[in-house]
ChimeraX commands (.cxc) that place a marker at each C-alpha (Angstrom):
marker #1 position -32.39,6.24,-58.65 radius 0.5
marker #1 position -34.36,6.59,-55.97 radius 0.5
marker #1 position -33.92,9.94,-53.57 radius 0.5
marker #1 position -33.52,8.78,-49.91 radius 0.5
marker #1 position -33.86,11.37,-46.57 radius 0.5
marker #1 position -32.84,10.58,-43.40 radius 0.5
marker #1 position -35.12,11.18,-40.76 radius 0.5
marker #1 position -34.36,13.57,-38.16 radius 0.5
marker #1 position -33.08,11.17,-35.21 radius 0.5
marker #1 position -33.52,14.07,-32.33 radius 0.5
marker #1 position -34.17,17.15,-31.34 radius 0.5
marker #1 position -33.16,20.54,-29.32 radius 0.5
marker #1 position -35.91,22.58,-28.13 radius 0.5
marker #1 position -33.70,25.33,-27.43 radius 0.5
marker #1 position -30.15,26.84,-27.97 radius 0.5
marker #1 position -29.84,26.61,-23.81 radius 0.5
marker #1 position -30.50,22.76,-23.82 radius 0.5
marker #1 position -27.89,20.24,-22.59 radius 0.5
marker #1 position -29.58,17.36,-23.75 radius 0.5
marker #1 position -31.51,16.33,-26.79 radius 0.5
marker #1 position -34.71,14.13,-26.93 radius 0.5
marker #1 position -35.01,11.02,-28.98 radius 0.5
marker #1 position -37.93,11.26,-32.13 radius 0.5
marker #1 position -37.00,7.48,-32.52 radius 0.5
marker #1 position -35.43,4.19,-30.87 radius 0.5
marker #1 position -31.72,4.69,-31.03 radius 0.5
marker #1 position -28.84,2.33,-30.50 radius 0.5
marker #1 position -25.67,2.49,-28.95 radius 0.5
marker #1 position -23.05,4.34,-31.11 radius 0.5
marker #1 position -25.82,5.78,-33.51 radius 0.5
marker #1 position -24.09,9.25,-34.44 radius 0.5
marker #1 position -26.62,12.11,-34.81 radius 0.5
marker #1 position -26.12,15.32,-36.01 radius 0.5
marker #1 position -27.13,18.90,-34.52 radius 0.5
marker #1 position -27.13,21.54,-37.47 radius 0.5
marker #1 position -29.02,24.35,-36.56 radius 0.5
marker #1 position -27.21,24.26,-32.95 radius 0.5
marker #1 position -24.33,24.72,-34.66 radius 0.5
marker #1 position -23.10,21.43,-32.85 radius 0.5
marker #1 position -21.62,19.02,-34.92 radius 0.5
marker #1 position -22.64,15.46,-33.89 radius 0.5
marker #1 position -23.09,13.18,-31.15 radius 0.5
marker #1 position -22.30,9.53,-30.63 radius 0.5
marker #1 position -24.42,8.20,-28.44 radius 0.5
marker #1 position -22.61,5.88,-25.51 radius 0.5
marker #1 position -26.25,3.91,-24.77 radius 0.5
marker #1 position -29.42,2.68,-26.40 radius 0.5
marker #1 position -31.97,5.79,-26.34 radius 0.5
marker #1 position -35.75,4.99,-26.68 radius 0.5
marker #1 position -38.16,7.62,-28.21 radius 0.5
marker #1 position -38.97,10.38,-26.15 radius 0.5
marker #1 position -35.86,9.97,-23.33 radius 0.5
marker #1 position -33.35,12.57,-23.47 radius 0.5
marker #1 position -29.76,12.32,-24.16 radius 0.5
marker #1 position -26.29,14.58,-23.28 radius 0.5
marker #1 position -24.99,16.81,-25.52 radius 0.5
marker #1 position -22.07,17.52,-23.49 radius 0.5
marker #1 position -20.61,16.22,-20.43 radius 0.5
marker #1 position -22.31,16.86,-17.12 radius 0.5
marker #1 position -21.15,16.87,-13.62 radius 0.5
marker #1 position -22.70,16.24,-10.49 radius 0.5
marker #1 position -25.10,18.88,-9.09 radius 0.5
marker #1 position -25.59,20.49,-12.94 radius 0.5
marker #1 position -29.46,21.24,-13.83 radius 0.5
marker #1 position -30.47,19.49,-17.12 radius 0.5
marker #1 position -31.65,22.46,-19.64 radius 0.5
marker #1 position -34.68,21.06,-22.04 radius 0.5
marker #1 position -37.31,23.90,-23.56 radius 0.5
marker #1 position -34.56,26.10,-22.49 radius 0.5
marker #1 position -35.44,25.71,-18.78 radius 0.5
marker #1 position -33.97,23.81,-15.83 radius 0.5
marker #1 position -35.77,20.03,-15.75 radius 0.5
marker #1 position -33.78,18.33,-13.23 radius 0.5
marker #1 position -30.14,17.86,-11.54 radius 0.5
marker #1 position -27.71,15.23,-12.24 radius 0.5
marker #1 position -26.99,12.86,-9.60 radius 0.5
marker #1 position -23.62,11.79,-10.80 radius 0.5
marker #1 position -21.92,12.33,-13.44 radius 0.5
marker #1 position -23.26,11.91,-17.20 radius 0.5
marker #1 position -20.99,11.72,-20.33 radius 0.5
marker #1 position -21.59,13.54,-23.95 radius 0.5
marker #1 position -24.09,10.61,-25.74 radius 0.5
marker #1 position -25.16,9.03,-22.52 radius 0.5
marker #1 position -28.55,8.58,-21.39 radius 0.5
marker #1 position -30.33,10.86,-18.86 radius 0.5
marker #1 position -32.95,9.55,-17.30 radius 0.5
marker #1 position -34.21,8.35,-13.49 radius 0.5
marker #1 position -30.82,6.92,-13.35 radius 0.5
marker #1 position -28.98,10.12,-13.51 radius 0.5
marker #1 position -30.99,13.16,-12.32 radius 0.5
marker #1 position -33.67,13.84,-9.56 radius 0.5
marker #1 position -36.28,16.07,-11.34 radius 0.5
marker #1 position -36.67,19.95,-10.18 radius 0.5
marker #1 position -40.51,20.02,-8.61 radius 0.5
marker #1 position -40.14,23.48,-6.36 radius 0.5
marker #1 position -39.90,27.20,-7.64 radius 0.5
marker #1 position -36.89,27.71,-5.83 radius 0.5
marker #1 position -34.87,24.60,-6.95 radius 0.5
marker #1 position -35.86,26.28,-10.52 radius 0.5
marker #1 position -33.79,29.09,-9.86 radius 0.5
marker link #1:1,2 radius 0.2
marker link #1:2,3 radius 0.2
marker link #1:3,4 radius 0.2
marker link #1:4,5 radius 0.2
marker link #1:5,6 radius 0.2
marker link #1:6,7 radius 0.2
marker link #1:7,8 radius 0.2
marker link #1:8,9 radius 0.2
marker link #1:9,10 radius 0.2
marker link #1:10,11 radius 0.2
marker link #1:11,12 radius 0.2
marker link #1:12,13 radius 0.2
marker link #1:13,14 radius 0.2
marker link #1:14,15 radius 0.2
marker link #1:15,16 radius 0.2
marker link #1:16,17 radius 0.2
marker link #1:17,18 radius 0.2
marker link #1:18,19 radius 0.2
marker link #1:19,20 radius 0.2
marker link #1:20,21 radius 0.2
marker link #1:21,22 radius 0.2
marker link #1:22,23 radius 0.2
marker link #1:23,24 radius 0.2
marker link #1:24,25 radius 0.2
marker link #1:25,26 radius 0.2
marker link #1:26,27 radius 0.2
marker link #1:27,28 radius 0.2
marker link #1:28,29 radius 0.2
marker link #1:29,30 radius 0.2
marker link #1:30,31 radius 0.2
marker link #1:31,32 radius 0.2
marker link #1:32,33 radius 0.2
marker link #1:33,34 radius 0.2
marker link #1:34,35 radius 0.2
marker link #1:35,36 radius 0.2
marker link #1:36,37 radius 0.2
marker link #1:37,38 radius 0.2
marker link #1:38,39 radius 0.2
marker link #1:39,40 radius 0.2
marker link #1:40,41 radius 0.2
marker link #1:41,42 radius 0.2
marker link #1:42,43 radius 0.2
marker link #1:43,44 radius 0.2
marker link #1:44,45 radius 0.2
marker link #1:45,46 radius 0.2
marker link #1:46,47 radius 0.2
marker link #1:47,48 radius 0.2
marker link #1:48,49 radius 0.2
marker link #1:49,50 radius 0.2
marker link #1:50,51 radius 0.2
marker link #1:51,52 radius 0.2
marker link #1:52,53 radius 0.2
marker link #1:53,54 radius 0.2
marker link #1:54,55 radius 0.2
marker link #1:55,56 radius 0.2
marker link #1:56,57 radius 0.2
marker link #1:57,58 radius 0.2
marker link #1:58,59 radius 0.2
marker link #1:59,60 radius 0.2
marker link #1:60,61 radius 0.2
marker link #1:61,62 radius 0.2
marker link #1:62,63 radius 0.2
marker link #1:63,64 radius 0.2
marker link #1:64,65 radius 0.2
marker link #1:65,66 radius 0.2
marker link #1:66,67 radius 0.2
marker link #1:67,68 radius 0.2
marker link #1:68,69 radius 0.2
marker link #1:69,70 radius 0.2
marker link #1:70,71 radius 0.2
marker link #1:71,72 radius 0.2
marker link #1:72,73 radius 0.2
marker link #1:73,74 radius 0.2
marker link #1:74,75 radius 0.2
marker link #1:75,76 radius 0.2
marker link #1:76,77 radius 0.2
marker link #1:77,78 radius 0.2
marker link #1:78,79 radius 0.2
marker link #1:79,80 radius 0.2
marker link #1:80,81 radius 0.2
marker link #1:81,82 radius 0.2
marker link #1:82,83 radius 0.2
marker link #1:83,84 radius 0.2
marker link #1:84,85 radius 0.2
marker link #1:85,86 radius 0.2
marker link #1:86,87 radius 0.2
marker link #1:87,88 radius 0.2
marker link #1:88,89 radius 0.2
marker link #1:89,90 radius 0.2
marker link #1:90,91 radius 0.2
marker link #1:91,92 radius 0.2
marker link #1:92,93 radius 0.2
marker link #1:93,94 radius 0.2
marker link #1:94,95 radius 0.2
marker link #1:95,96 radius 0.2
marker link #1:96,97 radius 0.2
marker link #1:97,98 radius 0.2
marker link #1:98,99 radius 0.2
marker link #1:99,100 radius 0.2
view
């Protein structure tokens, strides 16, 4: 018998993230799991490539996206658990103050 491993499909830099990035090409209704978040899994509503980030819960307009444990960016409308977040969705944070 041979001993298989799955790979690790994402990650969460910190425990403050909202979103998770991709460590591979992901389709539409893959399901990952979140462990040491203490999260249980996410079904992902789009295709994800490697390195874009995903939502791990539902985010309204006007939110900052969390990734490293630090505010990346705003949503622009709306974003569901397992959707993409990208270009699409949120205007990146560039000042100091929009940090805050």
């Amino acid at each position: 018998m041979t001993d298989c491993q799955i790979p690790v499909k994402a990650i969460v830099l910190d425990g403050r993230d909202n979103v998770a990035t991709a460590l591979l090409d992901m389709s539409k209704e893959t399901v990952v799991s979140f462990t040491e978040q203490g999260q249980s899994e996410v079904t992902l509503l789009d295709d994800i490539p490697f390195g874009h980030k995903f939502a791990l819960i539902d985010l309204q307009e006007g939110e900052k996206i969390f990734k490293y444990g630090v505010p990346i960016g705003k949503v622009i409308h709306s974003v569901k658990t397992g959707e993409h977040v990208h270009l699409h969705n949120l205007v990146t944070l560039q000042r100091k103050e929009e940090v805050r």
